[in-house]
N, C-alpha and C positions, 0 to 999 in steps of 0.2 A: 714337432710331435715326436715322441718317444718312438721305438722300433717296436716288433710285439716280439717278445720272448717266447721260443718255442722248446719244451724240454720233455725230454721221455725216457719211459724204462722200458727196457729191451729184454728179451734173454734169445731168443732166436733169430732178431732182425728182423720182423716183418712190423714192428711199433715203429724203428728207426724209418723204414723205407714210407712209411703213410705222412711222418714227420717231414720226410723231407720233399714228399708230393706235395704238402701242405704249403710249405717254404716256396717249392717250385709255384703253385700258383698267387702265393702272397708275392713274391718276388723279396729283391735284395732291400729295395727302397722302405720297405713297411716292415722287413719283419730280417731278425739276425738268426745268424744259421743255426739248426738245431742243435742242441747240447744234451745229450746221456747225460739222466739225471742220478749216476754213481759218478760223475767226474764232474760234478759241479758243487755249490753251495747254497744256503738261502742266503747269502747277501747279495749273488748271482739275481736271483727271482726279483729281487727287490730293484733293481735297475731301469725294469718296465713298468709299464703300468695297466700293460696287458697281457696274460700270458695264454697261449694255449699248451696246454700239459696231455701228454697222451700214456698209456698203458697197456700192458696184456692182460690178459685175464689168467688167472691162476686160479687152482682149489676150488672151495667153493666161499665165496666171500670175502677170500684173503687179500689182501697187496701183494702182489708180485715180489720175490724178496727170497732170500737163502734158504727160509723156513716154508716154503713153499716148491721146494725143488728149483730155482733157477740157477742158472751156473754164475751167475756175477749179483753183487749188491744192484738192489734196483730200488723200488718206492716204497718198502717195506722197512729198508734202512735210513733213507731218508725223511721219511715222515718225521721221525720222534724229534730231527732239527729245528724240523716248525713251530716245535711249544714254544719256544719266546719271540715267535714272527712275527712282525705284525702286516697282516697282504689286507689291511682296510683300503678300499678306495681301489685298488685294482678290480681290474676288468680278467675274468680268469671261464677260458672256454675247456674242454673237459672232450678227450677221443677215447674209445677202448677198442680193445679186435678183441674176439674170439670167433668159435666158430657157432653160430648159433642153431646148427640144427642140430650136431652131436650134445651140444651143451648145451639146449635152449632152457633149462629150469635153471641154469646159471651166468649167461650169454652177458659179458663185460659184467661181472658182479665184482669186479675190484672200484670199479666207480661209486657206487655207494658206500665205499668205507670212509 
């Protein structure tokens, strides 16, 4: 059995720290350590066959990403890699933070993009 690929974008570090509680309760055996999704690849992605992918929430709707004020490339620069991907047949679980009662009319709205 394949490990499960865990990957996120950060800009303040609290996407990283839920990443890697995630890891901490998956353990070593099931799942490989998390990778910042500005220092990786999709031939990276493609290795598993399960990924859990996490985010912050940015703007309203946006991907987290330079054009959204973050200080480092995150999923907003990565995305556009994916047009020739192909992730059929993966297994792909989906985390966002925000805060949701300052932001509850937009609480993880980078997950719908």
């Amino acid at each position: 059995m394949s490990k499960i690929g865990i990957f996120f974008g950060t800009d303040t570090g609290s996407t990283r720290l839920v990443a890697k509680k995630i890891y901490g309760l998956l353990g070593e055996e099931l799942a490989d350590k998390p990778k910042n999704i500005n220092r990786t690849s999709p031939a990276e992605l493609l290795r598993y066959d399960a990924l859990i992918l996490g985010t912050p929430s940015y703007g309203v709707g946006d991907l987290p990403g330079l054009t959204a004020d973050c200080q480092e490339a995150n999923w907003a620069e990565f995305v556009p890699h994916l047009d020739d991907t192909d992730l059929s047949g993966k297994r792909v679980a989906l985390f966002g933070l925000g805060h949701q009662e300052r932001y509850a009319s937009r609480f993880a709205s980078s997950l719908i993009k």
